[in-house]
MARBA-3410 file (N, C-alpha, C, O; in Angstrom, 1 decimal):
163
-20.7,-125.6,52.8,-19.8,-125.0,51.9,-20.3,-123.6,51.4,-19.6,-122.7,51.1 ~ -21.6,-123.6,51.4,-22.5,-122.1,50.7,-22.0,-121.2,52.0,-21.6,-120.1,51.8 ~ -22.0,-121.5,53.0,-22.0,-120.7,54.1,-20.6,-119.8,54.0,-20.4,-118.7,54.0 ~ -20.1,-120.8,54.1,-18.5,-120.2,53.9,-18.0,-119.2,52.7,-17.4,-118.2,52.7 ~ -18.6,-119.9,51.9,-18.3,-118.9,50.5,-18.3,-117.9,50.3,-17.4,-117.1,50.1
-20.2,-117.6,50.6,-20.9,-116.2,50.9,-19.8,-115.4,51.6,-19.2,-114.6,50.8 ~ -19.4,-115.3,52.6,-18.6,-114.6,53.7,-17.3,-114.4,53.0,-16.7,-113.4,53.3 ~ -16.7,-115.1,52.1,-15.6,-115.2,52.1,-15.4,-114.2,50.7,-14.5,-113.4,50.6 ~ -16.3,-114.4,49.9,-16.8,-114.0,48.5,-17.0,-112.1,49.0,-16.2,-111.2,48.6 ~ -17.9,-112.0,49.8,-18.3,-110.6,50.2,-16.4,-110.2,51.0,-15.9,-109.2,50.4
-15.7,-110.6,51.8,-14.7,-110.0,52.2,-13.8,-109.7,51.3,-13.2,-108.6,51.5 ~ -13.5,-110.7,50.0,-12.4,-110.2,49.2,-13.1,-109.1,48.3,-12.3,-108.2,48.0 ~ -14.5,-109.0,47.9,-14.8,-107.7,47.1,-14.7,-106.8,48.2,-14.0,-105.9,47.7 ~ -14.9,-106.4,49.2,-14.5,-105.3,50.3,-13.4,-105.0,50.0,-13.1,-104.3,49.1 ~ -12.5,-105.7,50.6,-11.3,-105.6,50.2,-10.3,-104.9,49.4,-9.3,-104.2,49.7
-10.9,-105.4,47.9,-11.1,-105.2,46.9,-11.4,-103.3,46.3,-10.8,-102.5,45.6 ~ -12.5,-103.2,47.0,-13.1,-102.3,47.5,-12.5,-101.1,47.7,-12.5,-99.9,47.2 ~ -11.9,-101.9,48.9,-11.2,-100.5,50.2,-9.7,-100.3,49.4,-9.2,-99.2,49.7 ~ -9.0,-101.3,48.4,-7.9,-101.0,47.6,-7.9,-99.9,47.0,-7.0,-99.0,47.0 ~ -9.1,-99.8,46.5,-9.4,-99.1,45.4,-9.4,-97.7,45.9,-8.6,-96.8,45.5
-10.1,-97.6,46.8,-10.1,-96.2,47.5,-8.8,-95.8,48.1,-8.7,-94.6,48.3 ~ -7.7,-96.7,48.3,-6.5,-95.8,49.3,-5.2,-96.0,47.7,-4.0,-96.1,47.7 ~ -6.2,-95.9,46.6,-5.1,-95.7,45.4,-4.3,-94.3,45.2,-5.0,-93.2,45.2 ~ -3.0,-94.1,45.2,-2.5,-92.9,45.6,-2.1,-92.2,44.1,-1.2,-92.6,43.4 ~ -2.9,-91.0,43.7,-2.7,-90.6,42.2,-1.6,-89.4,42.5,-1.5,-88.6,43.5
-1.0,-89.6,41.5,0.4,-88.5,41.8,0.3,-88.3,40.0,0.4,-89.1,39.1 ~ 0.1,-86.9,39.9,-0.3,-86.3,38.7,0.8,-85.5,38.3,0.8,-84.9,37.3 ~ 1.7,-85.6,39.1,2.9,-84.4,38.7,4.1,-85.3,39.3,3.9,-86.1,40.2 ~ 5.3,-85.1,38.6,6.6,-85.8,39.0,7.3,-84.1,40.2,7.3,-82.9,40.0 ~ 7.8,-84.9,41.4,8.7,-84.2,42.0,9.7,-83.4,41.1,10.3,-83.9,40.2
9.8,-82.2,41.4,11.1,-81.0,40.7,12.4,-81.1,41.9,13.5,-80.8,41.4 ~ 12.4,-81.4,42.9,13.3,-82.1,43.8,13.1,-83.3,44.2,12.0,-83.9,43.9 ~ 14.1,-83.9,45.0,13.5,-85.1,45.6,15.4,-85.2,46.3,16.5,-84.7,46.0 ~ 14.9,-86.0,47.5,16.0,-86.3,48.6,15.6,-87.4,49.2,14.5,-87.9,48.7 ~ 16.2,-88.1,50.3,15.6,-89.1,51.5,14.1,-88.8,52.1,12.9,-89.2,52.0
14.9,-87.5,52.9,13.3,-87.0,54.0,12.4,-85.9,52.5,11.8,-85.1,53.2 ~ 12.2,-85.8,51.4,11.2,-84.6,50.7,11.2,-84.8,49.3,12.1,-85.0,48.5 ~ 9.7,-84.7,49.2,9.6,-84.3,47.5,9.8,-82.8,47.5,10.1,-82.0,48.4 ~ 9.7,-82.5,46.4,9.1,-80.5,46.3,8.3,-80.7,45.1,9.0,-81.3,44.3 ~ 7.3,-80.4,44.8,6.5,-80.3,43.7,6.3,-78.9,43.4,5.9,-78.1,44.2
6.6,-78.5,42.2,5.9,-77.2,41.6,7.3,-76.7,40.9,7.9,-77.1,40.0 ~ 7.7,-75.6,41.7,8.9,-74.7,40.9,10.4,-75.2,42.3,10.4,-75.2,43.6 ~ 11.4,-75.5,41.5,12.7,-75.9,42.9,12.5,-74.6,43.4,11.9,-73.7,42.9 ~ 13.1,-74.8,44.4,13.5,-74.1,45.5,15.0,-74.0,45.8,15.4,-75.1,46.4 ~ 16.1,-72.8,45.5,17.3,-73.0,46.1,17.6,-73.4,47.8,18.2,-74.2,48.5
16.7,-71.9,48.1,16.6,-71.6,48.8,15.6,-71.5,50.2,14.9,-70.5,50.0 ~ 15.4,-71.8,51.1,13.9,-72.0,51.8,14.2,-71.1,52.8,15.2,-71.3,53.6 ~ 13.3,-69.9,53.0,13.3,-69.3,53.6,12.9,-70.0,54.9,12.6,-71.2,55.1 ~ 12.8,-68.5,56.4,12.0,-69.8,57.4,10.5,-69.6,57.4,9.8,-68.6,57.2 ~ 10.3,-70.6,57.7,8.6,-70.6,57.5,8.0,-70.2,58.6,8.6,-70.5,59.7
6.5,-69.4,58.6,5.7,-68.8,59.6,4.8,-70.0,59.4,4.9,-70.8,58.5 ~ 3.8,-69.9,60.6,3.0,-71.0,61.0,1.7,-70.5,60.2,1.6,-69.4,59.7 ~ 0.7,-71.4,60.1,-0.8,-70.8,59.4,-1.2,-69.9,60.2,-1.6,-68.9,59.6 ~ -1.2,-70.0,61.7,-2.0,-69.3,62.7,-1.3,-67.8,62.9,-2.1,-66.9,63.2 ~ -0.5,-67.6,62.7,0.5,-66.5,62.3,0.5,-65.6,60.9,0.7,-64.4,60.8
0.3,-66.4,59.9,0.0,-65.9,59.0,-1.7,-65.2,58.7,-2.0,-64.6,57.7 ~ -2.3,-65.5,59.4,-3.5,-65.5,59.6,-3.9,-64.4,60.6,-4.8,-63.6,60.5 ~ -3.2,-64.5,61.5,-3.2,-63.3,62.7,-2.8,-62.0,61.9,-3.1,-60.9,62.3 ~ -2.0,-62.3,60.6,-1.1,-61.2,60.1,-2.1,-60.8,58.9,-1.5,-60.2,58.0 ~ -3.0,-61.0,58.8,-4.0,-61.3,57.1,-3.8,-59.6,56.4,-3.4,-59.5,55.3
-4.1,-58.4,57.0,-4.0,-57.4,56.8,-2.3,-56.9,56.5,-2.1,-55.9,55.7 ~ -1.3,-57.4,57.1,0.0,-56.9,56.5,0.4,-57.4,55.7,1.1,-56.9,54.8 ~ -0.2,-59.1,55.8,0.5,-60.1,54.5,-0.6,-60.6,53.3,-0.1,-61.5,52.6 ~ -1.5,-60.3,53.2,-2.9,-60.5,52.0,-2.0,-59.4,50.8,-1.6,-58.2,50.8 ~ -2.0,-60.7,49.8,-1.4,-60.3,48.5,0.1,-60.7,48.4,0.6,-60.8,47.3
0.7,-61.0,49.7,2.5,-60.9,49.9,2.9,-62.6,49.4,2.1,-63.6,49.4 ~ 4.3,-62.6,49.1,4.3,-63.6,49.1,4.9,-64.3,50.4,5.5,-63.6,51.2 ~ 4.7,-65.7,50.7,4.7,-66.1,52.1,5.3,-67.8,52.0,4.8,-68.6,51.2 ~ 6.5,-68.1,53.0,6.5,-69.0,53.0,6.1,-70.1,54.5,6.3,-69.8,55.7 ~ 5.7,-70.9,54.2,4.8,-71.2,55.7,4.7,-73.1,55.5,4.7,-73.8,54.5
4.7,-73.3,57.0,4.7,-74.5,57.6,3.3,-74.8,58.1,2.5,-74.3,58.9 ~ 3.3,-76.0,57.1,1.4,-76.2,57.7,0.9,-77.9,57.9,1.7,-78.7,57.6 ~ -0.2,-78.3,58.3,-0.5,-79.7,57.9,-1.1,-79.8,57.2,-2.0,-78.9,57.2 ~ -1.2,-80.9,56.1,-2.2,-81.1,55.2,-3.5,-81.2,55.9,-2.9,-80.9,57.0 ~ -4.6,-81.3,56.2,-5.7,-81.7,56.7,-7.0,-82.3,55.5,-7.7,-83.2,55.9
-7.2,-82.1,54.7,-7.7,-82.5,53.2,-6.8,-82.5,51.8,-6.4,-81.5,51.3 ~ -6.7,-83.9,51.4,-6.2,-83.0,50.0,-7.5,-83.7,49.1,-8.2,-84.5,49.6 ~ -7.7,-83.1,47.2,-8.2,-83.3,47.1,-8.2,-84.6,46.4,-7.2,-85.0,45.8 ~ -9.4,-85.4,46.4,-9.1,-87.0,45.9,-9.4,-87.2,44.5,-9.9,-88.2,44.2 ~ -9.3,-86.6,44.0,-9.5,-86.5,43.2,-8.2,-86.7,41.8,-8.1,-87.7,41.1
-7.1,-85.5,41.9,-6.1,-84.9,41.2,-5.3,-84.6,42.1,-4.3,-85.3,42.0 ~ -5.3,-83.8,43.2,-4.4,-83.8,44.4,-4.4,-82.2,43.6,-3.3,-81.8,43.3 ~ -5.3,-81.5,43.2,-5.2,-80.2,42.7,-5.5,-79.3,44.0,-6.0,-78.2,43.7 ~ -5.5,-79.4,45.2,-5.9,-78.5,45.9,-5.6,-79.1,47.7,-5.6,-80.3,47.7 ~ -5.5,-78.6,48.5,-5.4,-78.9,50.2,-6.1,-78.1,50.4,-6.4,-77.2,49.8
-6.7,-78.7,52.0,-6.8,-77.7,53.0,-6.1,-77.9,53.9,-6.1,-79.0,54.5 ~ -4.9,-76.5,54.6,-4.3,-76.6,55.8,-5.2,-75.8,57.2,-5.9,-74.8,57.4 ~ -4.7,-77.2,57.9,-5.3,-76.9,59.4,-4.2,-76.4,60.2,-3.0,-76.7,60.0 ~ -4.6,-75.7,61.4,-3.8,-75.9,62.5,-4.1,-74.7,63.6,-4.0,-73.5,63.5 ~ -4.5,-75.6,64.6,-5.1,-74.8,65.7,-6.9,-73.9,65.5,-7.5,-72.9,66.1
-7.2,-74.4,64.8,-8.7,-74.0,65.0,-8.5,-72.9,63.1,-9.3,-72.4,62.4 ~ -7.4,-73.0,62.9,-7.3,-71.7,61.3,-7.0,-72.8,60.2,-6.1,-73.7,60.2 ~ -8.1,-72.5,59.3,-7.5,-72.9,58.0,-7.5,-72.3,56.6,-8.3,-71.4,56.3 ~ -6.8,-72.6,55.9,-6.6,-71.9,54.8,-6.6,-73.1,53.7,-6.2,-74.2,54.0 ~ -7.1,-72.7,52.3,-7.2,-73.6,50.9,-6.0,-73.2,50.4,-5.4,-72.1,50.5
-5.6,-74.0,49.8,-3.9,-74.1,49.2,-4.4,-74.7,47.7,-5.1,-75.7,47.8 ~ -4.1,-74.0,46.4,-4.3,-74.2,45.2,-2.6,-73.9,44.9,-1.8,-73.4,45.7 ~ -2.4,-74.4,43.5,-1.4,-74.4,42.6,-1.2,-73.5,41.5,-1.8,-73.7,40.4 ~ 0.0,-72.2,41.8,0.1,-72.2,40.7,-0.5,-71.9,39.2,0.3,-72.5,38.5 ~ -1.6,-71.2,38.2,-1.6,-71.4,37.1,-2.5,-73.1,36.9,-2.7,-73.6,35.8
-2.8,-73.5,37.7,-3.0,-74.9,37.5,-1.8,-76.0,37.2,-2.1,-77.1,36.8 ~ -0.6,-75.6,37.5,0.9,-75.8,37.1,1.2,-77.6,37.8,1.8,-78.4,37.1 ~ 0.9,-78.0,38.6,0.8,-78.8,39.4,0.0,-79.5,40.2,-1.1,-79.0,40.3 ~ 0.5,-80.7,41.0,-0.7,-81.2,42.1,0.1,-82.0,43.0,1.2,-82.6,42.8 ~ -0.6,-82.0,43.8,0.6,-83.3,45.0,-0.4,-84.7,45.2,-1.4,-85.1,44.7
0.5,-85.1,46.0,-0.2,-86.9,45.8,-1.1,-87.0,47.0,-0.8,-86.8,48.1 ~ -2.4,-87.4,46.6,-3.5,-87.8,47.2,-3.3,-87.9,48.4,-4.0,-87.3,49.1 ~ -2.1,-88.7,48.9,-2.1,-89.5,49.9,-1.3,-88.7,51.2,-1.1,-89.3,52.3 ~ -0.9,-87.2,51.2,-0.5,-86.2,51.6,-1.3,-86.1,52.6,-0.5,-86.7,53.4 ~ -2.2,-85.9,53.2,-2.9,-85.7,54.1,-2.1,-85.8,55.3,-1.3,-86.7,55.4
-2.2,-85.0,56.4,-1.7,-85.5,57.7,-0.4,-85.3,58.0,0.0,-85.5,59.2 ~ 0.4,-84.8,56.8,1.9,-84.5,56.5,1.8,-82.8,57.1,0.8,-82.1,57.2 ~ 3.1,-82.7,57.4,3.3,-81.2,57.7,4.1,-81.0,56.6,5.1,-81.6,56.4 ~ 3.8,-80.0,55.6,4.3,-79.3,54.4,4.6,-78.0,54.7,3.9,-77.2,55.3 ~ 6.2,-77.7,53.9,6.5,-76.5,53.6,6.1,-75.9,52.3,6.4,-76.5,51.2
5.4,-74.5,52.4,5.4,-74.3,51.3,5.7,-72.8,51.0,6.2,-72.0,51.8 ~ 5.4,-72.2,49.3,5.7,-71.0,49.1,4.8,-70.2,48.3,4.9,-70.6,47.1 ~ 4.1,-69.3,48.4,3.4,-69.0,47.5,2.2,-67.3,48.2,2.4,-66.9,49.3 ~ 1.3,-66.7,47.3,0.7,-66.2,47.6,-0.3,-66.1,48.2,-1.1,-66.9,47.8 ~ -0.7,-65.3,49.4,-1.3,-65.5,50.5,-2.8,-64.5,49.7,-2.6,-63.7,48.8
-4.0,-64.6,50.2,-5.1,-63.9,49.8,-6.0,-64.0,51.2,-5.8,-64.7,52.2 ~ -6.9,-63.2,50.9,-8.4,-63.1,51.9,-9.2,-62.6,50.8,-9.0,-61.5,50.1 ~ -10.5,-63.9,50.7,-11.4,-62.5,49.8,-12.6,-63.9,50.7,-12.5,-64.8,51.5 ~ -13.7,-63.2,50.1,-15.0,-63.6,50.6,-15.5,-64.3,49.3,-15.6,-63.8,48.2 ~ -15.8,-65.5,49.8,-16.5,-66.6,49.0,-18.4,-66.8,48.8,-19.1,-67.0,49.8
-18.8,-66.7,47.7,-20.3,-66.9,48.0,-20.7,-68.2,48.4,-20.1,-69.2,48.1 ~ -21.9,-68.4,49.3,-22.1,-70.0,49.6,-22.5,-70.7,48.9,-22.7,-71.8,49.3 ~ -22.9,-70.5,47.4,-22.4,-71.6,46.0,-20.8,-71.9,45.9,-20.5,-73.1,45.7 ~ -20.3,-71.3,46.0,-18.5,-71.1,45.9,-18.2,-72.5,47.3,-18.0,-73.7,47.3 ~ -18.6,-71.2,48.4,-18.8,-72.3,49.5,-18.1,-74.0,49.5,-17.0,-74.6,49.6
-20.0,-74.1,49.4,-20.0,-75.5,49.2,-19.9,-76.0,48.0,-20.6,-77.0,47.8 ~ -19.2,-75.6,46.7,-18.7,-76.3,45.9,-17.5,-76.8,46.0,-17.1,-77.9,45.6 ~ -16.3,-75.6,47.1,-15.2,-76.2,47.6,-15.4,-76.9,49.1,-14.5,-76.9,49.9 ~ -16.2,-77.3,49.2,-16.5,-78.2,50.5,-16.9,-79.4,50.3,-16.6,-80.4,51.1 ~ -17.7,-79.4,48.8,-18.2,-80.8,48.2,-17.2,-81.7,47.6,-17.2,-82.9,47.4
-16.1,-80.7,47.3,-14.9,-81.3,46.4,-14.1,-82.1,47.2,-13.9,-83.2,46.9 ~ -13.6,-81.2,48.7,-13.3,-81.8,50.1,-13.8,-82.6,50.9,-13.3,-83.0,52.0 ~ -14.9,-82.8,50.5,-15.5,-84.0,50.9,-16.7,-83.5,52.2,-17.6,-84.2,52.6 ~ -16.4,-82.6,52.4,-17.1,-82.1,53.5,-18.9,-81.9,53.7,-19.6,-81.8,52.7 ~ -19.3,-81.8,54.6,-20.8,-81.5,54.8,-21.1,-80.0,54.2,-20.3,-79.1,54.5
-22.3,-79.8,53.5,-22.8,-78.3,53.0,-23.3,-78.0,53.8,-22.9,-76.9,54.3 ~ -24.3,-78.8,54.6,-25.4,-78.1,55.4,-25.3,-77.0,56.0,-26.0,-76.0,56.0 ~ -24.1,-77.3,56.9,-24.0,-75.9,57.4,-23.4,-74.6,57.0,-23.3,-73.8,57.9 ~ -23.1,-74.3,56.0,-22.5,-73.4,55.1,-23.6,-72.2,54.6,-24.1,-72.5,53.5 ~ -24.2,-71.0,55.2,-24.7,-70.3,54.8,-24.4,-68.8,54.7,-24.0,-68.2,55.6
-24.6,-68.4,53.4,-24.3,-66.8,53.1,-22.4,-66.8,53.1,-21.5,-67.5,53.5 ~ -22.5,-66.0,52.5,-20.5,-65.4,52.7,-19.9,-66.2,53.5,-20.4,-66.4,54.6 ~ -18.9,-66.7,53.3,-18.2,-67.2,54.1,-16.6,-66.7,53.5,-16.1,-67.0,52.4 ~ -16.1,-66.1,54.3,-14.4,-65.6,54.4,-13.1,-67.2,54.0,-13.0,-68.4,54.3 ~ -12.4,-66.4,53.3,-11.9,-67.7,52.7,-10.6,-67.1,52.8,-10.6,-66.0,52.2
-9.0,-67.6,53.5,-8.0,-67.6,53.4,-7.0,-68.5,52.4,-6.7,-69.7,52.6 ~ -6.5,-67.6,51.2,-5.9,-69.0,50.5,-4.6,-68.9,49.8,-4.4,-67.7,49.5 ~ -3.7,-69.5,49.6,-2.4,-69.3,49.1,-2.6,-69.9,48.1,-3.3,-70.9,48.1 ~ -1.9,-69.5,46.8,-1.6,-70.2,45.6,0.1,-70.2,45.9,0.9,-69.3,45.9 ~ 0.2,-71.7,45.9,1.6,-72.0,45.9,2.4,-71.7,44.7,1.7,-71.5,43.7
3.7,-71.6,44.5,4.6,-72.1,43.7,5.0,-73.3,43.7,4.9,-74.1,42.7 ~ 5.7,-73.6,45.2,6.3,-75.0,45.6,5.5,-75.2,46.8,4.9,-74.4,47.5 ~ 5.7,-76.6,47.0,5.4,-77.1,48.2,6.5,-78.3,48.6,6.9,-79.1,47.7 ~ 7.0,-78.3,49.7,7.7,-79.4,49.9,7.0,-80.6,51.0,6.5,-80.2,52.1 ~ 7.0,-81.8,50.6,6.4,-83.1,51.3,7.2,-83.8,51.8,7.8,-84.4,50.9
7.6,-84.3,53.2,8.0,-85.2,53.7,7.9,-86.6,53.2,6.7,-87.1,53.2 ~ 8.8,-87.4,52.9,8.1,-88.9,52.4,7.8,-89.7,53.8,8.5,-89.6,54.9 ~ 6.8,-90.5,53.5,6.4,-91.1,54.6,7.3,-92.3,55.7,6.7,-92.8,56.7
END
């Protein structure tokens, strides 16, 4: 009977466990909402069409400072608050903040392709800066040395597909 227990005892605190970690914190209520989309941050009448990351990025000198609206994947969000992404796609990524601190999206975003709207930047990050937003994302420091170039949009809105 001990044998069984042990095993059985240790699976449900895993379990338990692993609950706890895929808990989905949603810190801000949707400003839209439909079947297929939340929108978080400021409505949107209107949605322009969206440029891809890798495009906007190819463009960093005509559009650094502009405002930009763009189609991207989640690739990190943060687990925290859902105060921050990182979008991937095709080898380019860029850090997605909110707003004023005005908002956050839901944890569980990751992996979603989002539309969003907001200001595009390039500036150069120190490698304290770095890997503070690396440690936030969960990411390894080690390799993070000196300056590192940082592309980032501060949204208005973002729109999310519901799952």
């Amino acid at each position: 009977m001990k044998k069984i227990f042990v095993p059985v005892l240790f699976m449900l605190l895993s379990t338990s466990m692993f609950a706890q970690e895929a808990e989905v914190i949603r810190l801000s209520e949707p400003v839209q909402e439909t079947e297929a989309y939340e929108v978080f941050g400021l409505e949107v009448e209107q949605w322009n069409e969206a440029t891809s990351l890798v495009s906007l990025i190819e463009s960093e000198k005509e559009l650094s400072g502009k405002e930009v609206t763009v189609e991207t994947e989640v690739a990190k969000v943060c687990q925290k608050k859902g105060c921050f992404f990182v979008a991937n796609q095709d080898g380019y990524s860029a850090r997605i903040t909110f707003k004023d601190y005005g908002f956050f999206i839901p944890t569980d975003s990751q992996g979603k392709t989002v539309k969003l709207v907001g200001t595009f930047t390039v500036k150069e990050l120190s490698e304290e800066q770095a890997k503070h937003y690396a440690e936030d994302a969960g990411e390894d420091t080690e390799a993070i040395e000196g300056p590192q170039k940082e592309y980032s949009i501060v949204a208005t809105s973002v729109m999310i597909p519901k799952s």
